[in-house]
C-alpha positions as CSV (number, residue, x, y, z in Angstrom):
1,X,8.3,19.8,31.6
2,X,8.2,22.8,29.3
3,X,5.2,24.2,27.6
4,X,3.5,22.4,24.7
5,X,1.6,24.1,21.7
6,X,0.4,23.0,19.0
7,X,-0.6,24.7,15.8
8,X,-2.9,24.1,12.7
9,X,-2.2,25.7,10.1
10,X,-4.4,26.0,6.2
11,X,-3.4,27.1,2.7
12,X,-5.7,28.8,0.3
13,X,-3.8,28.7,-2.9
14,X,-1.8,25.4,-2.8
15,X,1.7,27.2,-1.2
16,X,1.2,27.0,2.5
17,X,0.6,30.9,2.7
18,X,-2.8,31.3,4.8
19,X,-3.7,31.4,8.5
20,X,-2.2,29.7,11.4
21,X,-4.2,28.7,14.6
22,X,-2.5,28.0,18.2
23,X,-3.0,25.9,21.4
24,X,-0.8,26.6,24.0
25,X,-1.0,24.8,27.7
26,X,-1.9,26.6,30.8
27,X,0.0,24.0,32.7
28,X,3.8,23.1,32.3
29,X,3.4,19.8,33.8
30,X,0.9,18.6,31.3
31,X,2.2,16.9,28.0
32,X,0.2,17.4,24.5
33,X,1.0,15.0,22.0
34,X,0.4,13.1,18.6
35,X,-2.6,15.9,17.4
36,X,-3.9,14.5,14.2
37,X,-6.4,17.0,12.3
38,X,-9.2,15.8,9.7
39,X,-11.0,17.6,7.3
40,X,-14.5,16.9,6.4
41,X,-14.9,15.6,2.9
42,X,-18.4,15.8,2.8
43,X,-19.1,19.1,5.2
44,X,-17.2,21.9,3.6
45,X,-14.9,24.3,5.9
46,X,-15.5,21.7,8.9
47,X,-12.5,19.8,10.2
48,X,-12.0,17.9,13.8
49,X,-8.8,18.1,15.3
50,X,-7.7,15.7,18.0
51,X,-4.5,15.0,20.7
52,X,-3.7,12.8,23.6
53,X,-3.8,14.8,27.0
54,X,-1.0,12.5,28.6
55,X,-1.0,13.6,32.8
56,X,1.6,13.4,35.3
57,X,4.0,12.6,36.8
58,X,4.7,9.5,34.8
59,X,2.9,10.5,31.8
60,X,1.8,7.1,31.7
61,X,-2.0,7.8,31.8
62,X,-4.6,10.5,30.1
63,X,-7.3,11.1,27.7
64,X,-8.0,12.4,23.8
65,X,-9.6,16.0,23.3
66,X,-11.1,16.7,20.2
67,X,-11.9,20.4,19.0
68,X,-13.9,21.1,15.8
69,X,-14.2,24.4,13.4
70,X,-17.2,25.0,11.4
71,X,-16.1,28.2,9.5
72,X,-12.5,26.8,7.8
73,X,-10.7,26.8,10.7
74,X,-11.3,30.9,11.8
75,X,-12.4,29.9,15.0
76,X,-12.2,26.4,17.2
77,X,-14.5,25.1,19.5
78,X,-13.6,24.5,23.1
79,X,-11.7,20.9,23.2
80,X,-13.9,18.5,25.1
81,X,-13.4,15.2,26.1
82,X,-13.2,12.8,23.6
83,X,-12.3,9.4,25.1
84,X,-10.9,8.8,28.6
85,X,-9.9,5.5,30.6
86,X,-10.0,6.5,33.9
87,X,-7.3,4.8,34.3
88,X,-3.8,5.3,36.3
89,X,-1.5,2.9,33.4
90,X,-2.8,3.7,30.2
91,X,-3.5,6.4,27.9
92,X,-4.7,7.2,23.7
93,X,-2.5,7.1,21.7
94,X,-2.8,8.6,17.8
95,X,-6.3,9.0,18.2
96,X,-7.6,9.9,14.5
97,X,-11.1,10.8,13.6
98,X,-12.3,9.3,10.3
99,X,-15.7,10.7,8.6
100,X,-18.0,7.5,7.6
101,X,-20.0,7.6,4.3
102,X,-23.1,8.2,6.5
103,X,-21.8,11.3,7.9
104,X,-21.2,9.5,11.6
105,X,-17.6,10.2,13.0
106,X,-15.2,7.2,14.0
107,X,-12.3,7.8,16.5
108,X,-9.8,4.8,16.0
109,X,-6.9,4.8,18.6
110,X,-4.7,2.7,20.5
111,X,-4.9,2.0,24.1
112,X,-1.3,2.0,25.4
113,X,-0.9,0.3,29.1
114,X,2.5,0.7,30.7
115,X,3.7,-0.8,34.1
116,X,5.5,1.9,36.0
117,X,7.1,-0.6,38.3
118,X,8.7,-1.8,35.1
119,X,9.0,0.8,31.9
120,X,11.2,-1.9,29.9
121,X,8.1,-4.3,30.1
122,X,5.7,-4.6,26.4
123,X,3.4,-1.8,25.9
124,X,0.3,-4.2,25.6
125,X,-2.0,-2.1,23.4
126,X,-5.6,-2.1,22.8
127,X,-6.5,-0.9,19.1
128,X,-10.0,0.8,19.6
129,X,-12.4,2.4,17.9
130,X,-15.4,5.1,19.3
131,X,-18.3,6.2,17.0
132,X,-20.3,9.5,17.2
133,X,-23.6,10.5,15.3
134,X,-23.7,14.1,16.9
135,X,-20.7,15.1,15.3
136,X,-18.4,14.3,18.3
137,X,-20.5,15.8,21.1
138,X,-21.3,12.5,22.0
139,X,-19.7,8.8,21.3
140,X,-20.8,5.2,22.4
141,X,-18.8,3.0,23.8
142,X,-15.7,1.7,22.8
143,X,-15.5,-0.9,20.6
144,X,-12.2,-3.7,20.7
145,X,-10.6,-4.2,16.8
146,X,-7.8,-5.9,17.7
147,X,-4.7,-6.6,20.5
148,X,-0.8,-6.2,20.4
149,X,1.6,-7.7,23.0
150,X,3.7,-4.6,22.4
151,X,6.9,-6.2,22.6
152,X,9.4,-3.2,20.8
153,X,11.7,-3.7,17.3
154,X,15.2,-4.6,19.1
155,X,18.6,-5.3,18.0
156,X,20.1,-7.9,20.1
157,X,23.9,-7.4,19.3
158,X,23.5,-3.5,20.3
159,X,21.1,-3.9,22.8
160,X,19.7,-0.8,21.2
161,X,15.8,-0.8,20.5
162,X,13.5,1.1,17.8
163,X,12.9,4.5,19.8
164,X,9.1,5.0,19.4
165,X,6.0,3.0,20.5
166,X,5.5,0.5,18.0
167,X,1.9,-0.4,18.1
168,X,0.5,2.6,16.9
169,X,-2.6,2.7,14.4
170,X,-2.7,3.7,11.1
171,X,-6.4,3.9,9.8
172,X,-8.4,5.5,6.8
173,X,-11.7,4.8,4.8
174,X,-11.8,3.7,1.3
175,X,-13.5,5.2,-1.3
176,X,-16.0,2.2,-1.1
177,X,-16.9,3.8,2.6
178,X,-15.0,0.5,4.4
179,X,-12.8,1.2,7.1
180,X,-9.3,0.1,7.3
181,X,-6.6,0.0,10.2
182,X,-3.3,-1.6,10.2
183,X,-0.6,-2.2,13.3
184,X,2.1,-4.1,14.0
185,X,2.5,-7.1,15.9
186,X,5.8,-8.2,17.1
187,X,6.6,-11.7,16.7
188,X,7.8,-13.4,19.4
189,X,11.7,-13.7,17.8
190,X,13.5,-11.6,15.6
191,X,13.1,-14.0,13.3
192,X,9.4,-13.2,11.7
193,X,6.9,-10.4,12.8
194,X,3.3,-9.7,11.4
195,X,1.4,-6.7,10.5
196,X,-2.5,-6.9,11.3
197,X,-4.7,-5.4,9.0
198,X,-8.6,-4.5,9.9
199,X,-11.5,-4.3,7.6
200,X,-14.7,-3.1,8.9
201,X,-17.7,-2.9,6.3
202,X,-20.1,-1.1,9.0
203,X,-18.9,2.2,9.7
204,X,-16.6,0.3,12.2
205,X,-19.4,-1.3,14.9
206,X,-18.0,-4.9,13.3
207,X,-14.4,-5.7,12.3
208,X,-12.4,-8.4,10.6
209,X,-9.1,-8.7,10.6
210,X,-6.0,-10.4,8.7
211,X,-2.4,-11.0,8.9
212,X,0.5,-9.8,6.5
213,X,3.5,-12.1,7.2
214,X,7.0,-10.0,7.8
215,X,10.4,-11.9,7.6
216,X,12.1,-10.3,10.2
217,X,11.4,-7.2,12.6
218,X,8.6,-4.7,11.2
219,X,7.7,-1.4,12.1
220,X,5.4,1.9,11.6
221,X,2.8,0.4,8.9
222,X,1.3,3.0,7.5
223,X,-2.5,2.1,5.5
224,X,-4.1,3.7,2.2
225,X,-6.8,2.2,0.3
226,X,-6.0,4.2,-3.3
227,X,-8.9,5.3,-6.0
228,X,-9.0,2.2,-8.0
229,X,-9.2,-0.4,-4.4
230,X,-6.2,-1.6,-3.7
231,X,-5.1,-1.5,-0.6
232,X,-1.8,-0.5,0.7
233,X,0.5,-0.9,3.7
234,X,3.7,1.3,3.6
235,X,5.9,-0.4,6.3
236,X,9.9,-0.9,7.8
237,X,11.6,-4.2,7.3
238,X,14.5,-4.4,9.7
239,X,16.7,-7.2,10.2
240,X,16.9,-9.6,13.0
241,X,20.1,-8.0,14.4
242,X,23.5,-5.4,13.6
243,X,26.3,-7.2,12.0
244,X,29.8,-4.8,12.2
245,X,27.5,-2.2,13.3
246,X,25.5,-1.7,10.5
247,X,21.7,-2.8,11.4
248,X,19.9,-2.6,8.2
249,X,16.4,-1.2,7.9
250,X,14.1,-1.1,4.2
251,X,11.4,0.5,3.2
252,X,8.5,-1.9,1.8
253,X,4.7,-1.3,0.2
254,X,2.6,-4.2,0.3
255,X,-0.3,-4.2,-1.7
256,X,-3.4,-6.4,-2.2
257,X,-6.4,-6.4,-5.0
258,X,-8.7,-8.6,-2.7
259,X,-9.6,-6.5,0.4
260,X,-6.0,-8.1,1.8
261,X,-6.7,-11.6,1.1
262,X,-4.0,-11.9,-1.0
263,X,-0.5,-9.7,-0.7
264,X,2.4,-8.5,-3.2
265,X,5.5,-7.1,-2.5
266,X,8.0,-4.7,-3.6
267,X,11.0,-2.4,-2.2
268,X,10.5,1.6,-1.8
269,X,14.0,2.1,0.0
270,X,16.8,1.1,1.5
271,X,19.1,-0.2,3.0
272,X,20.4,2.1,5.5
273,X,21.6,2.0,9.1
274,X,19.2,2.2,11.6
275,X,21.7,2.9,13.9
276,X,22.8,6.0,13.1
277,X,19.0,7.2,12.7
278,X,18.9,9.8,15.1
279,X,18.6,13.3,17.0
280,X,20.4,15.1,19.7
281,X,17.5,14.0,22.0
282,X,17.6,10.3,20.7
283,X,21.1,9.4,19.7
284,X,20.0,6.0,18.2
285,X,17.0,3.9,16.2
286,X,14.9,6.8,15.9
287,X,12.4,7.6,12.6
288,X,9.6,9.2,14.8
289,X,5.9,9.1,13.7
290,X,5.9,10.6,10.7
291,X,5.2,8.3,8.1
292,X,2.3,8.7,5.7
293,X,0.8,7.4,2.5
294,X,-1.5,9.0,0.6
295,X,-4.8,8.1,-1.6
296,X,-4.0,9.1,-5.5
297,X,-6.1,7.8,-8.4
298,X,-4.6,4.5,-9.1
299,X,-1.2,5.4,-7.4
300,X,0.0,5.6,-3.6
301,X,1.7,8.9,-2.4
302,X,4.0,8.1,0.3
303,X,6.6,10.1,2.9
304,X,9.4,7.8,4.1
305,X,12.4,8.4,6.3
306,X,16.1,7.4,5.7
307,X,18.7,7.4,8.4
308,X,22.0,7.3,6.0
309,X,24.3,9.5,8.3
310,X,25.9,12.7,6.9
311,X,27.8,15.3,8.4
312,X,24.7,17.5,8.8
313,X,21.6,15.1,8.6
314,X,20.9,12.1,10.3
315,X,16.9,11.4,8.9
316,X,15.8,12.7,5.6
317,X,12.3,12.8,4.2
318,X,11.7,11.4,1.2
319,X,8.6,10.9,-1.4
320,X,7.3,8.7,-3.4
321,X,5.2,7.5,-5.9
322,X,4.0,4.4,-6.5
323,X,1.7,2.8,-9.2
324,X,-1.0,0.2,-7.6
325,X,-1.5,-1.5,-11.4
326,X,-0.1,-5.0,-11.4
327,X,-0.5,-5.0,-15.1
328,X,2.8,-2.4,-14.9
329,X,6.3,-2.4,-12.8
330,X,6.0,-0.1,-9.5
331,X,7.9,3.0,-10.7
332,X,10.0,3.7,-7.3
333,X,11.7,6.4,-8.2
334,X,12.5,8.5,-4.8
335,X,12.0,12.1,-5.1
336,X,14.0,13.9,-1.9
337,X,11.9,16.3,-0.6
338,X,14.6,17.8,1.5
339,X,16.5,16.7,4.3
340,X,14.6,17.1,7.4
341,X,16.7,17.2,10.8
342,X,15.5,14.9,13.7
C-alpha cells in the first residue's frame, strides 16, 4: 500500500488562503483513514483532530488517534491513542470528537467487525461513544448507543452493492447541549429500511433512541439539529432494485419539531442512476463519505452528491439550502457547487 497523508488546512479571511498542516506515514503498510477535525467553540484557537489507524495485512482491525492544537493550529500535539479494541476483526470507524456544553469531550464512533474468512458477510457494527474530562488525555470506558446488523444497500437485478460501509455515524450537539447520532439500519428486505436516531440529554453517559421508517433501501444519514431545534436527517432513498438498468437513488431531509418523535418529509434531489455513480477505482454505486449538513439559524446547509453520468463527471457536489419552518414550503433550490470527480 502506498503512503497516506493527511492535511488540515485553516482560512483567515473566509477564502481558503492561510496555512496548511501535514501528517504523512512512516510506514507504507499502514492505512490512515476517515480523519475528521473539530474546532472548539468554547476554547478559542483549540481544535482536536482525529483518524482511524486501520493495521495490516487485512486492514480489518486498528485503533483512533487523536492529536490536538492549542495555538490555531501552528503546531499539533503528538497523536496518542484514543480508543483501541485490541482486537484482530474490528476497527473505529468515523470516529468524531464532539465538545459538550460542560467543556468534557465525547468521541462517538462505530465499531466495525468483519469476518476475514468471509468479507461478503454484514459488517455488524457497534455505534459507541467515549467521554474525556482532561481534554482527551484520558477517556472512560466505552459506552454502547446502539447496534446495526450491517447488512449493505444492494441491488438484486445487478448484483451490484452500495460501495461504502453503510453503518457509519453521523453525530452533533444541539444548541440545547443534547447529543444527537443517526445511522442506518438495513432492513431485512429491500422492501423497507430504518434510520436510528440517538438522543442523549447527559453529555452522552445515557442514550435513547428512535426509529425513522424508510420505504425502500436507505443510506449515508447525515444529522443536524439547526438554531431554532429542529432536528434533521439528510439521507439516500434507493429503490428496491434496477429496472432496464437504471437503479434510482433520491436525496431526502427528514425533519422533526419534537426531539424526533414526530417526522416530516420532503425531496432535496433526484432521481438519478446509482449505477453509473462512480470512479476509475470504483466503477459502480459509489457516493463515498462525503455527505454533510450544516447548522444555520432556522435553515439546514447541506452537501449532496449526484451520480447523473456525463462525458467528464460521474459524481457532482451539490448545495443546498433548506428552510426548517413548517409554517413555509422547503425552498429546494440546488445550487451546484461544481462538479467534483470521484
Amino acid at each position: 500500500m502506498a503512503e497516506t497523508s493527511m492535511f488540515v488546512s485553516r482560512s483567515f479571511d473566509g477564502v481558503f488562503r492561510g496555512w496548511c498542516r501535514r501528517w504523512s506515514s512512516q510506514r507504507r503498510d499502514n492505512f490512515w483513514d476517515l480523519p475528521r477535525l473539530t474546532a472548539d467553540p468554547r476554547r478559542p484557537q483549540r481544535a482536536y483532530y482525529v483518524y482511524d489507524l486501520r493495521k495490516p495485512p487485512g486492514f480489518f482491525s486498528g485503533c483512533s488517534l487523536l492529536s490536538t492544537t492549542t495555538n490555531g493550529g501552528r503546531s499539533w500535539s503528538a497523536p496518542r491513542t484514543l480508543f483501541d479494541p485490541h482486537t484482530s476483526d474490528s476497527w473505529p470507524g468515523i470516529s468524531k470528537i464532539l465538545v459538550n456544553r460542560d467543556g468534557s469531550l465525547l468521541d462517538v464512533f462505530a465499531l466495525i467487525s468483519t469476518d476475514p474468512a468471509n468479507l461478503s458477510a454484514p459488517n455488524h457494527t457497534q455505534e459507541a461513544a467515549i467521554r474525556s474530562v482532561d481534554g482527551g488525555r484520558t477517556c472512560g470506558k466505552p459506552v454502547t448507543i446502539g447496534r446495526s446488523t450491517g447488512r449493505g444497500v444492494a441491488d438484486p437485478a445487478t448484483e451490484n452493492i452500495l460501495n461504502t460501509f453503510d453503518t457509519y455515524p453521523s453525530q452533533t450537539v444541539a444548541p440545547n447541549g443534547d447529543v444527537y447520532v443517526s445511522w442506518l439500519q438495513p432492513g431485512a428486505t429491500n422492501a423497507s429500511s430504518r434510520i436510528t436516531v440517538a438522543r442523549s440529554t447527559d453529555g452522552g453517559r445515557h442514550w435513547g433512541t428512535r426509529k425513522l421508517a424508510v420505504r425502500g433501501q436507505a443510506a449515508l444519514p447525515a444529522i443536524e439539529v439547526a438554531g431554532d431545534g429542529t432536528v434533521g436527517v439528510l439521507y439516500y432513498v434507493i429503490a428496491r432494485s434496477s429496472r432496464d438498468d437504471y437503479w434510482p437513488a433520491r436525496v431526502a431531509l427528514a425533519t422533526s419539531s419534537d426531539r424526533g418523535g414526530r417526522w416530516s418529509r420532503r425531496a432535496v434531489a433526484g432521481p438519478f442512476n446509482l449505477l453509473t455513480a462512480g470512479s476509475k477505482a470504483r466503477a459502480c454505486c459509489f457516493l463515498g463519505d462525503y455527505e454533510g449538513i450544516t447548522r444555520l439559524p432556522q435553515w439546514y446547509g447541506g452537501s449532496v452528491l449526484d451520480g447523473e453520468a456525463n462525458r467528464k463527471h460521474r459524481v457532482d457536489v451539490y448545495f443546498t439550502r433548506i428552510t426548517t419552518s413548517f409554517r413555509q414550503r422547503s425552498r429546494n433550490a440546488l445550487r451546484r457547487a461544481g462538479p467534483r470527480q470521484r
